[in-house]
C-alpha positions in Angstrom: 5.6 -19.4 -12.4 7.7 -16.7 -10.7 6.0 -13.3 -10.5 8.5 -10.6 -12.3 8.7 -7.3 -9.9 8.6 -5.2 -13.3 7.2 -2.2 -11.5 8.2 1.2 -11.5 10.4 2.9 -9.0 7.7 4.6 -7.2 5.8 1.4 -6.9 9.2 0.1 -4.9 9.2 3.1 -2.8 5.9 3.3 -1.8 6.1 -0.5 -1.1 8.8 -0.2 0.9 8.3 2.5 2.9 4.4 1.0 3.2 5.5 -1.8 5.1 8.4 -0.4 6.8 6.0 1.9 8.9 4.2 -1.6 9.7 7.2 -2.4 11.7 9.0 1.7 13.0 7.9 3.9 16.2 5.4 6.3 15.7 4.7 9.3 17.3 1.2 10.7 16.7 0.9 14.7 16.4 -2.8 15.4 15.3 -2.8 18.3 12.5 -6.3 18.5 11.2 -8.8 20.4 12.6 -12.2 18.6 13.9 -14.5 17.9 11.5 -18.2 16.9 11.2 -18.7 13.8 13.5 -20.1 11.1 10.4 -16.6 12.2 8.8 -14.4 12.5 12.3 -15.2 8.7 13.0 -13.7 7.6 9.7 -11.1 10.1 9.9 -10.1 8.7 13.1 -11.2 5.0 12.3 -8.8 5.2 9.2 -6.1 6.6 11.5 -6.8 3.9 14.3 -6.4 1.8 12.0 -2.8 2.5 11.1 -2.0 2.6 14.2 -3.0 -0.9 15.0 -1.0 -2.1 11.4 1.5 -0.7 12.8 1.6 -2.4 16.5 1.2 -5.7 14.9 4.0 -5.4 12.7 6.3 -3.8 15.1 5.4 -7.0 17.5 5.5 -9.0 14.2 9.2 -8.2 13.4 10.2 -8.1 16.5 9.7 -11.8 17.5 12.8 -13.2 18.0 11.7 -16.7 17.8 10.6 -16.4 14.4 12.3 -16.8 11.4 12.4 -14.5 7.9 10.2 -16.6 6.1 7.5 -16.7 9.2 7.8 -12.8 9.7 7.0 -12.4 5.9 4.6 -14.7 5.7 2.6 -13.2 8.4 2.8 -9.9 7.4 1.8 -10.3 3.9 -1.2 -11.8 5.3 -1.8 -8.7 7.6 -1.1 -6.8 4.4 -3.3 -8.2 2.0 -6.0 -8.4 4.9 -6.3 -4.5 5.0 -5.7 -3.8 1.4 -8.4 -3.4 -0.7 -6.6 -5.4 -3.7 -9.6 -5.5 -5.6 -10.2 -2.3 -5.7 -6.8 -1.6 -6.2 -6.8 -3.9 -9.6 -10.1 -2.1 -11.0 -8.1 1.2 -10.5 -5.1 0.2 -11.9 -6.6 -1.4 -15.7 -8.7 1.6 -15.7 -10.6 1.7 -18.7 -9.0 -1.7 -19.7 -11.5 -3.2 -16.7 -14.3 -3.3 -18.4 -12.8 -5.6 -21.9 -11.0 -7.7 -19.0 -12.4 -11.6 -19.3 -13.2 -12.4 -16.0 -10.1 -14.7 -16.0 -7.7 -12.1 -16.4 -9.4 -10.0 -14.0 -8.7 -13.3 -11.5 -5.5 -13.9 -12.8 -4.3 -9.8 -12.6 -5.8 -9.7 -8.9 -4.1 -12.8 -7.9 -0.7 -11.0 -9.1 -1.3 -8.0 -7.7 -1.1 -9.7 -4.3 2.1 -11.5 -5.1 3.5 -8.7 -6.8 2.7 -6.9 -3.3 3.8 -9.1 -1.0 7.1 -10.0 -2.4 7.9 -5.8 -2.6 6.9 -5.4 1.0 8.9 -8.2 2.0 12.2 -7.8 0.1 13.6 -5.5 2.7 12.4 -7.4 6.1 15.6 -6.1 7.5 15.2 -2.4 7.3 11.7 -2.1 8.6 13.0 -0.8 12.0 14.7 1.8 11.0 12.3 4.6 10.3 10.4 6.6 12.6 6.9 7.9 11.4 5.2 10.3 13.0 1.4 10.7 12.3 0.5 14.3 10.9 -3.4 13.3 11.2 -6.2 12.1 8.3 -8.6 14.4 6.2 -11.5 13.3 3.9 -10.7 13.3 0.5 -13.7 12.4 -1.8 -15.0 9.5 -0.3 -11.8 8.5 0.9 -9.6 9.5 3.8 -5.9 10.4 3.2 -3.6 9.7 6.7 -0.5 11.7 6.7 2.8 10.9 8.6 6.5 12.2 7.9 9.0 9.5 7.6 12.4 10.1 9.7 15.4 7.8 8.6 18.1 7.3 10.2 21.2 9.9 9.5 19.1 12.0 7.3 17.3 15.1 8.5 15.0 15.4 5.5 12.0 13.9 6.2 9.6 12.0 3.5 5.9 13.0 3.2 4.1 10.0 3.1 0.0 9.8 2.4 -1.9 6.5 2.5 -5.3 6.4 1.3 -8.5 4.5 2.6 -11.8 3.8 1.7 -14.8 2.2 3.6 -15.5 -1.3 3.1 -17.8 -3.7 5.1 -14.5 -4.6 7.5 -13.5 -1.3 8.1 -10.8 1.2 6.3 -8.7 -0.8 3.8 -5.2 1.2 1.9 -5.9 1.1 -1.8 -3.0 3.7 -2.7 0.2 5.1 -1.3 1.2 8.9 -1.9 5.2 9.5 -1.6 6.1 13.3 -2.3 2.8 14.2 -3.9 3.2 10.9 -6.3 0.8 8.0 -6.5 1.7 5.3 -6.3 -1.6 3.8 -8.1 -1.6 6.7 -11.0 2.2 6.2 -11.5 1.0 1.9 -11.6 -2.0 2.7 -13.8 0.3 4.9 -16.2 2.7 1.6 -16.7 0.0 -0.9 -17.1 -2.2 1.4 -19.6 1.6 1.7 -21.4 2.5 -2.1 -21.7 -1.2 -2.9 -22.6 -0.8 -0.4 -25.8 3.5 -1.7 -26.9 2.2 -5.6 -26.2 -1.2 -4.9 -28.6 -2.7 -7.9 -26.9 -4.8 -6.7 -24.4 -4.8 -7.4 -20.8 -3.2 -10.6 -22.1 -0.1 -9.0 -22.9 -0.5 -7.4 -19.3 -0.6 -10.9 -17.9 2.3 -12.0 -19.6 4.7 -9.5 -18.2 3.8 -9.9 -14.7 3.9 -14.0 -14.7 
């Protein structure tokens, strides 16, 4: 059954600015200061890490010999290889986790990443448009936050754009994307917590509007 993008419009910008700097230039202008070395190597691994995303999609999307549905294909798998989805689903039920069955916590986390995938990839064409430029990372909590500014094309306005990592056993993985001081995971949790209370069925009714 056909995944429904009912998301909200911060979810769409986020996605599509996520995976739009997987395929821009990227200048890198360091901003925060040096911190204590256990923190500076996530800091900088986290920021690394971007960096590479980046690369591989620019080299992605730039393969001429490749068709639309290859390019998508390959870079939903780079993006659901360095997303933390679980994590991201735990976050986004919030309280509603813990009554999840462990079916629906299957079934929601196997949306999630089609959900994901299918707003990254709905505009493959604009992806090298926009520059971003890398303001640096900082610890926040246990997580890191990397900053860049995002230049488009005929618009001197910039967009300040955040992602945020945590550690995981296979290095920094993006759980959350900041546009303009708005989270994108708070602004998802927020809809899901809302149709979850107007369905009165749960996670089920959850379920149902995403399938």
């Amino acid at each position: 059954m056909r995944t429904k993008l009912k998301l909200s419009r911060s979810f769409l910008i986020a996605a599509s600015l996520t995976l739009t700097a997987l395929g821009s230039t990227m200048a890198v202008r360091p901003l925060v200061a040096a911190e204590a070395p256990a923190v500076e190597d996530f800091t900088a691994a986290a920021s690394q890490q971007m960096d590479s995303l980046i690369k591989t999609g620019q080299a992605i999307i730039a393969n001429l010999a490749s068709s639309t549905a290859d390019k998508t294909n390959l870079l939903g798998k780079m993006i659901l290889d360095n997303f933390d989805i679980n994590a991201v689903g735990r976050f986004l039920l919030g309280p509603n986790w813990r009554a999840a069955t462990e079916a629906e916590k299957a079934e929601l986390i196997t949306l999630i990443q089609t959900i994901t995938v299918n707003a990254y990839s709905a505009r493959l064409n604009d992806y090298a448009l926009y520059k971003f430029v890398n303001r640096g990372a900082q610890m926040d909590g246990k997580s890191v936050l990397v900053f860049y500014e995002v230049i488009r094309p005929n618009n001197p306005t910039p967009i300040n754009l955040q992602w945020r990592m945590i550690k995981s056993a296979d290095g920094p993985k993006v759980v959350d994307a900041i546009v303009e001081g708005i989270s994108l995971g708070v602004t998802q949790q927020q809809d899901f917590s809302s149709i979850i209370a107007s369905k009165g069925k749960g996670v089920q009714g959850l379920l149902e509007e995403l399938r």
